[in-house]
N, C-alpha and C positions, 0 to 999 in steps of 0.2 A: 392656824388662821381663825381669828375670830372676827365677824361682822357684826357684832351685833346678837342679843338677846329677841325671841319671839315668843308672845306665848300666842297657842293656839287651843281654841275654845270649841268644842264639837261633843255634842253624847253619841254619835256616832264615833266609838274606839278607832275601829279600822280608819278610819280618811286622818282620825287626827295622827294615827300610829303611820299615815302612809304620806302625809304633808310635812311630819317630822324628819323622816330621814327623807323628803325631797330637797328642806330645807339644811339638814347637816352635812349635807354633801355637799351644800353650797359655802358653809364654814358658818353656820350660825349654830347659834345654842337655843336650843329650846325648853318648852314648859307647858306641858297639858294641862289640859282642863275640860272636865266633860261636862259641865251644867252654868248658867251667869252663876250662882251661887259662888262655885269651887273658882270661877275666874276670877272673882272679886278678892274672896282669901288670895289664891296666888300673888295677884298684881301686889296684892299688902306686904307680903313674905319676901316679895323681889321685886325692889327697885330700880333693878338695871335693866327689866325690860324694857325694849325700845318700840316694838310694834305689836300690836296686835290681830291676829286674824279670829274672825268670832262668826258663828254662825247664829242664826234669829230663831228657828224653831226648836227650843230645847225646855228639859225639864225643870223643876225647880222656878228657876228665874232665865225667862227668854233673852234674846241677843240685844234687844232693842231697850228694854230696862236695863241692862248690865251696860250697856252703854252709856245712858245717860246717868248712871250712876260713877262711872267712870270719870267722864267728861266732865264731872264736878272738880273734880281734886287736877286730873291728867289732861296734857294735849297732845298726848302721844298719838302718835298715827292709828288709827281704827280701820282694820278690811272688813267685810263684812264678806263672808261667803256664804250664797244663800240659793236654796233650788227656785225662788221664784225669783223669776226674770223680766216680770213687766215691768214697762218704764215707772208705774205707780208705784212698784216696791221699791227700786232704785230710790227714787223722790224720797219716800217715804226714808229709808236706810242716812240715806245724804241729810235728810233734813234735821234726823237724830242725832247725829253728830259724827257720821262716818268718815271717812275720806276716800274712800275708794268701795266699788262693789264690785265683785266677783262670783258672777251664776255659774252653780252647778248644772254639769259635769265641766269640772275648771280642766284648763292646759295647763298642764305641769310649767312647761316654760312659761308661758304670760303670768301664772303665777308667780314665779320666780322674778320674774321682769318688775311687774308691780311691789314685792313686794322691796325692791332693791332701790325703785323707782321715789317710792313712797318714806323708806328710808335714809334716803342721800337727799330728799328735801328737806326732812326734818334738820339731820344731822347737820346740813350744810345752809340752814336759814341763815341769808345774811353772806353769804359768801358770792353771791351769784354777779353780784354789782362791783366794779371798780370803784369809781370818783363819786362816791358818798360819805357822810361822816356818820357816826355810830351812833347818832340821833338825828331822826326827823321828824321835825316838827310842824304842823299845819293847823294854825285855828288852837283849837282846846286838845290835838291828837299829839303825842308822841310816841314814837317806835323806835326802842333803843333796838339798835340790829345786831348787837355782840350778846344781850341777856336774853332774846328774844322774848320781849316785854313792849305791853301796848298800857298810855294810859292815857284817858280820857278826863283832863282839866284835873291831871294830877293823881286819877283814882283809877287801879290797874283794873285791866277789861280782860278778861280769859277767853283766848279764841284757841282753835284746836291749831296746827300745823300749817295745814292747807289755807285755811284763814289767814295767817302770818304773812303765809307765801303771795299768795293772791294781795293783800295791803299792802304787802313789800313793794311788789310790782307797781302798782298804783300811787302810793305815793311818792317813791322816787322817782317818777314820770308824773306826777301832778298837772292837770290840764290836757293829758294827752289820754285821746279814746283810745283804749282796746277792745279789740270784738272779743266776745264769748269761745271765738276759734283761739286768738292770739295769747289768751289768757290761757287754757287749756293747756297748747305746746307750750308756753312758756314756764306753768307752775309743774305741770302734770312730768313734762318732758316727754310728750308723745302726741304724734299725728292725730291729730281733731276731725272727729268726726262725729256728726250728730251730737254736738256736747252741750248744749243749749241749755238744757233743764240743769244739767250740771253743775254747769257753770252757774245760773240762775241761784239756784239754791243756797249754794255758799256764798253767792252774793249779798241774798236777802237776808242769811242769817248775821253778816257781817253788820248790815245797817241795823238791823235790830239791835247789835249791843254796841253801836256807836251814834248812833242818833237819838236824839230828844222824841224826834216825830219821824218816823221813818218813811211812813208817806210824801216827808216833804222833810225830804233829806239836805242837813248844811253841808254833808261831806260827799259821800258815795253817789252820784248823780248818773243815772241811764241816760244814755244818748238814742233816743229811740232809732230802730232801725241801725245803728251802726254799734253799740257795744255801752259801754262802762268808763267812770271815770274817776279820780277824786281832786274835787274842784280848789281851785288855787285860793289861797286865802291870804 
């Protein structure tokens, strides 16, 4: 059984020696890496990685520059497992381009859960919807949903997974709000709670690389008080 490739990123030996065989028992393959440095070579050396799990306080090159270093080329799913827990670090992790965070001391199963979670969105972008066709189009946007490809007035726009997933939703519902909960269960595939900033985050970093003026968005429009939308054109 194979699920999928993961590399996982910790200078702490033991967690990454003790997250690997959590995850080979689940049928994945994996690939250490204990510094951003040595994760950046691997991810080059192996291209079938599918997810990554990465922690932020490490030597060499931290979790938060190996990410955005990442995020250049990939938009492969990003975890972030990390001992600080406040919602500012979360923010801060999300905002860099993660797609999921995970505070230390993690549950084996939630991690499992996420990490399965996170991968079955990727893998399966574009499959979630029946009666659409393999392009949508609105205004200067199109989202082909079989290449999982965005391009804006013709010129491709690189959004991580989650991004993908979230605009998927959005504009094949064009006009219709969703709240920051509905969005959550919907991309996430798990009960909403307090997801606010979350949701928020990858909202704004979506209008940032689809709008002219993000302040004063043509496409992504907040419905104060009720949620998110992207407006009919």
């Amino acid at each position: 059984m194979d699920n999928g490739c993961i590399l996982i990123v910790d200078d702490d030996r033991d967690i990454v020696a003790a997250i690997a065989r959590l995850l080979e028992k689940e049928g994945f393959r994996t690939i250490r890496a204990y510094d951003g440095l040595d994760a950046l070579e691997k991810l080059a050396e192996n291209r079938s990685v599918n997810l990554i799990l990465i922690d932020i306080m490490m030597p060499e090159l931290d979790g938060l520059s190996a990410m955005m270093k990442i995020r250049a080329t990939r938009n492969i799913p990003i975890l972030v497992l990390s001992a600080k827990s406040e919602d500012t670090d979360k923010v801060l992790g999300l905002s860099m381009g993660a797609d999921d965070y995970i505070t230390k001391p993690y549950n084996p199963m939630e991690l499992v859960a996420r990490v399965k979670s996170n991968l079955r969105r990727y893998l399966s972008l574009g499959s979630a919807y029946t009666n659409k066709t393999d392009v949508i189009e609105i205004g200067g946007l199109a989202l082909d949903l079989s290449a999982k490809r965005l391009t804006l007035d013709g010129a491709e726009v690189r959004l991580t997974a989650t991004e993908l997933k979230i605009l998927e939703l959005l504009m094949c519902n064009a006009g219709h709000i969703f709240s920051a909960e509905e969005i959550y269960a919907k991309v996430w595939n798990e009960d909403a709670y307090a997801v606010e900033n979350t949701v928020m985050v990858h909202i704004r970093h979506i209008r940032e690389k689809i709008e002219i003026n993000p302040r004063e968005p043509k496409y992504l429009k907040v419905v104060w008080g009720i949620g998110y939308k992207i407006e009919k054109l």
